[in-house]
N, C-alpha and C positions, 0 to 999 in steps of 0.2 A: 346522711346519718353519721357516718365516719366523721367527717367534717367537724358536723358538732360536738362528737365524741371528743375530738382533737382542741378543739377549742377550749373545750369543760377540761381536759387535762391540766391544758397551758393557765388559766385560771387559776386552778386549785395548787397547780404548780409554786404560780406568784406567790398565791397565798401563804401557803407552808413558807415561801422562803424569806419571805418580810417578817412573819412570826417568828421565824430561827434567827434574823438579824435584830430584830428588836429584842429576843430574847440575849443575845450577844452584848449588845449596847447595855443591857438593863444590869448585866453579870458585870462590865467593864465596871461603869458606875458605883455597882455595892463594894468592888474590891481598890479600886480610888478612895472610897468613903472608909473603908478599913485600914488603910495603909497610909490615912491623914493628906491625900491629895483633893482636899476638901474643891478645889477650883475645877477639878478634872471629872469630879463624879458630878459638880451643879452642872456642866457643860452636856454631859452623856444626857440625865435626866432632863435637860431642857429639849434635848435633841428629839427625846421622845416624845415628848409633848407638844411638839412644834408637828410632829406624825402624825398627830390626832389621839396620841394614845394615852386616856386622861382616866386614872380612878383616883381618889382620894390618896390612898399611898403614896403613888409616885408622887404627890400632890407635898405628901407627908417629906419624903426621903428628900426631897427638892428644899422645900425647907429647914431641912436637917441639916443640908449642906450648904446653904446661903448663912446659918444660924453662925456656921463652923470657921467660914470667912470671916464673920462680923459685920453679914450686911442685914442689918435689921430691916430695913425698907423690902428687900425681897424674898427674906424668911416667912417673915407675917406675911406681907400679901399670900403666901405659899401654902401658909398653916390654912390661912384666911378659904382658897380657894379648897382646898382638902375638906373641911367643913360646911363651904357649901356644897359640896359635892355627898358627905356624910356628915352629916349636924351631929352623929352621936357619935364621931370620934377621938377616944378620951386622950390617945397620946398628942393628937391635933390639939386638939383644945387646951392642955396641960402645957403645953413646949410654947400658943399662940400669948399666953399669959406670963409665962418666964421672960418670956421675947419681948414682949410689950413693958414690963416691968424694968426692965433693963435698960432699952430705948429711951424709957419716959415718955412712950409715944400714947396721942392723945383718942380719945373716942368720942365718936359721936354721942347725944344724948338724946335715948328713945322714952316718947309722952307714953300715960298709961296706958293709952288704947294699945299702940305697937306693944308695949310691955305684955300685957294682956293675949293679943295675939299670937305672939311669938310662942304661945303655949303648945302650939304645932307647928308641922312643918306646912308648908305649900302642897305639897302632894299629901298629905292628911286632908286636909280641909279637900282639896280637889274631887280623892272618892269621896267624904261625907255629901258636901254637894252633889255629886252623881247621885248617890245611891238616894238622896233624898229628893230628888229631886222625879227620878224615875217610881219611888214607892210611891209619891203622890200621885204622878199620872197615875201607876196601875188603881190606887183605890179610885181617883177619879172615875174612870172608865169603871169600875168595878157598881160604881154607885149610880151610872148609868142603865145600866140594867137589870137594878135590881132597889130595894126601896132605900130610901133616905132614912140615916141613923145620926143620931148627935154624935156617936163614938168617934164614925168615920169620919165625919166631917170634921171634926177633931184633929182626927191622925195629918189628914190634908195640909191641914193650918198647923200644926207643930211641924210636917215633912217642909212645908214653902216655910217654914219661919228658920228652920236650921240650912237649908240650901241660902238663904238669903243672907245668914248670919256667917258660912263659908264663904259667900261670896266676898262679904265684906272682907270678912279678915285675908283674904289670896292679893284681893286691891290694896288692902293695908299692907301688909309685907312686902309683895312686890314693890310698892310707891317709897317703903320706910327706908330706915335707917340702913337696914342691911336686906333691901333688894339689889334689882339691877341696877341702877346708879352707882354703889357701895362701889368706892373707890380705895388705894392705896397710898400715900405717900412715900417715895420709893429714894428720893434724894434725900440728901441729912439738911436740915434746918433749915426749908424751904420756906419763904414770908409770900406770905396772902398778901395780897394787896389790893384795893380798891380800884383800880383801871389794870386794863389790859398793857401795862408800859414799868417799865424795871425801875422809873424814876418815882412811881406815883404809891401813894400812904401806903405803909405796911401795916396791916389788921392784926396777922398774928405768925408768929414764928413756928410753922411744923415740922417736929424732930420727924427723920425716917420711920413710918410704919402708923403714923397717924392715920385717921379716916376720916375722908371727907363724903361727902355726898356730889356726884355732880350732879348740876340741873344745866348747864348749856358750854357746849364748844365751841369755840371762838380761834380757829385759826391753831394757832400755837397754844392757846391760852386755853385755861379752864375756871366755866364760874363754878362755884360749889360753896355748898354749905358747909360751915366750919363747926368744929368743937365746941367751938366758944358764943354758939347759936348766932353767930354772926355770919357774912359772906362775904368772898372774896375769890380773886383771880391768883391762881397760879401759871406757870409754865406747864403745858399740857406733858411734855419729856419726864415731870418727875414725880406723876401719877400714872398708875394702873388700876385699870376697873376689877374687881375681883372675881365677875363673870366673864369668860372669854367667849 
């Protein structure tokens, strides 16, 4: 018992003191970012990131300070990933549009459906789904043992028609424009080009902070769908996916 007692200290020990040093790091960082050592506080905030220790903010302050360099390719991916992490975050979304405007960097172009879809998040549709998906069973079963109504059978067919129209939209969003594929362009005026090879046709020239879609990795290379609804190979080095 001792024993385990001893172990549960040493534990919660660790614990506390990885909190007290990322809380350390995180303090170093904001006062780098106040005193215009804008390279020293992106370093801290990556450091913790690299820890696992991921909320939209840090996501934010990271951006703030790639912003402060001038590196557009890794502010935006930054704002980028802060958003998907909280889609409703206004100074994210505010500073990813400044950024973008500045860069002249380009965006993908999402069809009605995604358009449509996008009207929630992934985790909305997910409980709608659930919970519609569990009210049908329960009237199912409910009408199991007991007599046949047109209402419920109703409720049934609207419960499966909205689980099924979740569904869709979770496969839409994940599969679109800004699912998991959703990549960054992180190098300044990186050219697409039609084979995997530095000699072969340039499709299209993307400033730092564009977004491509990937659909396949090729080694060094990435295929992906361009701005410009066309496709093309880049160097995998000068894109980042914006899910980690």
């Amino acid at each position: 018992m001792k024993t385990w007692l001893c172990l549960f200290s040493l534990i919660i020990g660790f614990a506390l003191a990885a909190h007290g040093a990322d809380d350390d790091v995180f303090a170093k960082a904001n006062k780098a970012y106040a005193e215009g050592r804008f390279g020293e506080a992106a370093a801290n905030y990556e450091s913790l990131i690299r820890s696992g220790k991921w909320n939209a903010n840090l996501f934010y302050d990271l951006g703030n300070a790639w912003y402060r360099v001038g590196d557009f390719g890794q502010s935006i991916l930054n704002y980028e990933r802060a958003l998907a992490l909280d889609s409703r975050h206004p100074e994210a979304d505010a500073n990813l549009r400044l950024a973008r405007d500045e860069a002249r960097a380009l965006e993908l172009r999402r069809d009605w459906i995604e358009r449509y879809a996008s009207m929630a998040t992934v985790k909305q549709y997910t409980v709608a789904a659930a919970v519609a998906f569990w009210f049908a069973l329960f009237i199912t079963a409910h009408l199991f043992f007991s007599r046949r109504s047109a209402g419920r059978v109703a409720l049934i067919a609207l419960s499966l028609i909205v689980c099924g129209v979740s569904i869709f939209a979770i496969v839409t969003l994940e599969n679109g424009t800004r699912g998991n594929a959703l990549a960054i362009v992180t190098g300044k005026d990186v050219e697409a080009r039609l084979a995997t090879a530095d000699n072969a046709k340039s499709v299209l020239v993307l400033p730092a902070g564009s977004e491509i879609k990937i659909l396949r990795e090729r080694g060094d290379w990435i295929y992906a769908a361009l701005p410009n609804d066309q496709r093309g190979c880049i160097p995998a080095a000068n894109a980042q996916r914006v899910r980690m």
